[in-house]
VMD Tcl script that draws the C-alpha trace (Angstrom):
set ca {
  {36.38 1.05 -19.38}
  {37.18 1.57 -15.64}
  {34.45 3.86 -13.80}
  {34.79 6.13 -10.92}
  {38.35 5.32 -8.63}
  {39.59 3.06 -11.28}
  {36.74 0.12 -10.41}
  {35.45 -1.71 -13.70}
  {31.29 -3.13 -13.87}
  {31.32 -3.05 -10.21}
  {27.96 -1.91 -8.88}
  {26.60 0.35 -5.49}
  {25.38 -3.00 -4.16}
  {28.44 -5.24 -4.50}
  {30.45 -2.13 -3.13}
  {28.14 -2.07 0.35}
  {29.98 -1.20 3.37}
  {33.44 -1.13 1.02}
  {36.01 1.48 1.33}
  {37.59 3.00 -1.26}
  {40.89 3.77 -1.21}
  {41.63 7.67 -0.02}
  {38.07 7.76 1.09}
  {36.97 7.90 4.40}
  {32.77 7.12 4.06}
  {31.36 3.88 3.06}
  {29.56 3.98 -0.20}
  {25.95 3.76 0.73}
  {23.95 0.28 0.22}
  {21.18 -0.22 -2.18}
  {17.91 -0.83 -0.71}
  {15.85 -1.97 -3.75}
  {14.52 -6.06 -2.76}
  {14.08 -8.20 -6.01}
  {11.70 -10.85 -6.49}
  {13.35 -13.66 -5.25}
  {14.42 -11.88 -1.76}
  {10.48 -10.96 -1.48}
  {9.72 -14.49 -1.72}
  {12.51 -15.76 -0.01}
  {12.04 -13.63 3.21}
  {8.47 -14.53 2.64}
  {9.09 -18.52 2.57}
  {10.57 -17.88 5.48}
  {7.67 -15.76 7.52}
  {5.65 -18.87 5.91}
  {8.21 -21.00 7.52}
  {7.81 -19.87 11.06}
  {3.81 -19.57 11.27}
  {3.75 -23.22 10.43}
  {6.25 -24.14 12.70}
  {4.68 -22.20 15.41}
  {0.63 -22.39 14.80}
  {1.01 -25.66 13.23}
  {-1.50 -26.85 9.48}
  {-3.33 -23.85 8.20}
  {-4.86 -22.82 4.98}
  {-3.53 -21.09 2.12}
  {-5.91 -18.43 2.71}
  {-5.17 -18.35 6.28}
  {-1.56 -17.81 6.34}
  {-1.89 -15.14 3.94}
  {-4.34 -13.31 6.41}
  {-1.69 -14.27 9.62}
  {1.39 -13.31 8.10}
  {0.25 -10.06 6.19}
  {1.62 -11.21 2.98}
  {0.54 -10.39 0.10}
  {-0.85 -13.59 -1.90}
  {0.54 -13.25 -4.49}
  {4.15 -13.33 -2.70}
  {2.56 -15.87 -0.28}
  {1.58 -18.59 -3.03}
  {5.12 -18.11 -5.03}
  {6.89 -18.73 -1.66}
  {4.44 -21.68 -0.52}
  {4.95 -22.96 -3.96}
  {9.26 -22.48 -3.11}
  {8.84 -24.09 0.08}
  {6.96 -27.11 -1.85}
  {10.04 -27.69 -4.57}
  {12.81 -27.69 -1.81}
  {10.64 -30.29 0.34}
  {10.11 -28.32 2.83}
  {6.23 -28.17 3.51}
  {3.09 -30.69 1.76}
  {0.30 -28.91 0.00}
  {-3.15 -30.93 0.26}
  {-6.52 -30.10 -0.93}
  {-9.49 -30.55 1.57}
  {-12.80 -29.80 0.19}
  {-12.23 -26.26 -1.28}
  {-9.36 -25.08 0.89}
  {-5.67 -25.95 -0.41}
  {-3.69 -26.84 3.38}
  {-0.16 -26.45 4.17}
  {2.34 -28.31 6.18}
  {5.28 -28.72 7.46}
  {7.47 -31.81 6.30}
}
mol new
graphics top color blue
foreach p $ca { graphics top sphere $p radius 0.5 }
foreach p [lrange $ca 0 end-1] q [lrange $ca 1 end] { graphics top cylinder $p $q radius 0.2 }
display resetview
């Protein structure tokens, strides 16, 4: 069944910055992040410190970037399936690097 202005299943978010028709504001934008942004714009925070400071520790680029670890190790993890960065143990600290 059609909603508001005749749309059907169209949400707030997919409608950002659209104009409906006879209307002359913008229907605001969502701000809620899911999971996968978090960790996505976290990969890439990860991304950059590497590329700029070089190998570091897990641990490390958690306390550099201000990440929560949590967020951190999902999106080291991310950067690890696409290839992007090696993980390596030495002695009791897990490393990270850049491919």
């Amino acid at each position: 069944m059609p909603g508001a202005f005749g749309l059907r299943h169209a949400s707030a978010h997919s409608l950002a910055a659209s104009r409906v028709e006879g209307l002359d504001c913008a229907i605001p934008q969502r701000r809620e992040r899911t999971v996968a942004q978090a960790i996505g714009e976290a990969a890439g925070k990860i991304w950059s410190y590497l590329n700029e400071n070089g190998d570091a520790s897990v641990s490390a680029v958690v306390r550099k970037t201000g990440l929560n670890r949590a967020v951190a190790e999902r999106a080291i993890g991310w950067l690890a399936r696409e290839d992007k960065l090696v993980i390596e143990k030495q002695k009791n600290a897990e490393i990270v690097r850049l491919r």
